[in-house]
N, C-alpha and C positions, 0 to 999 in steps of 0.2 A: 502416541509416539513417545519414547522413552531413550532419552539420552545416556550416552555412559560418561561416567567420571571424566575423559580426556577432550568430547566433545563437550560437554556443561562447561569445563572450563575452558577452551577456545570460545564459544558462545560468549560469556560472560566479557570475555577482552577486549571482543568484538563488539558488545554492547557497552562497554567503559568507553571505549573511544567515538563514540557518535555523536554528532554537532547538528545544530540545525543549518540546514542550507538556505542559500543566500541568495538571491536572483530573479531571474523570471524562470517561469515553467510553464507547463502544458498538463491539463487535466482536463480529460474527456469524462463525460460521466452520464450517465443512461437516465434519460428525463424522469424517469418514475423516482432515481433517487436523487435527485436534485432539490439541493434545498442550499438557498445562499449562505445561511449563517452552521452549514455543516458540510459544505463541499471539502474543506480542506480541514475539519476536526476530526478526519478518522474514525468518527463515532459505529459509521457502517462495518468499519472491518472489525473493530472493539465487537461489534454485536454478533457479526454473518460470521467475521474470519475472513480470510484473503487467501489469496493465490500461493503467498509466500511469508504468512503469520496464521496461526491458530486463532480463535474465538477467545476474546479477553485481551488483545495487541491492537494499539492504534496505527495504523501506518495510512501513510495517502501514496498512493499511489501518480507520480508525475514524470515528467518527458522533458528531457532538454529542445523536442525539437516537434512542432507542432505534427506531423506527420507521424509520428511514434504513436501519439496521444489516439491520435485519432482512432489511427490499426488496433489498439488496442482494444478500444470500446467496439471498433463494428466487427471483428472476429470473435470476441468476447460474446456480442448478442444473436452471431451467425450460429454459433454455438447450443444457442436455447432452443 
């Protein structure tokens, strides 16, 4: 995928102003990639890629609201 000049730079702005969040959350996650000390390192999407980042982006994927979480993972594996 190949961005143009006016999206790269919306992107970029968009990535300037990101913060980490703060609270509780919800992350479901499919027992084969379950591992404690990398549930929430991003390492998977860094490697596979995600939904909504390319191969080479860490993102964790989470839920304000346990219910979200959940949908995600079993329509996710309904999938396979």
């Amino acid at each position: 995928m190949s961005l143009g000049r006016a999206a790269r730079r919306q992107l970029e702005e968009l990535i300037g102003g990101v913060t980490a969040l703060n609270g509780d959350f919800f992350r479901s996650v499919a027992f084969r990639y379950f591992h404690p000390d990398d549930v929430t390192s991003g390492e998977g999407t860094r490697v596979q890629g995600g939904r909504f980042v390319p191969a080479g982006v860490r993102a964790v994927y989470a839920s304000l609201e346990e219910a979200t979480a959940l949908h995600e993972v079993t329509s996710h594996n309904s999938a396979l």
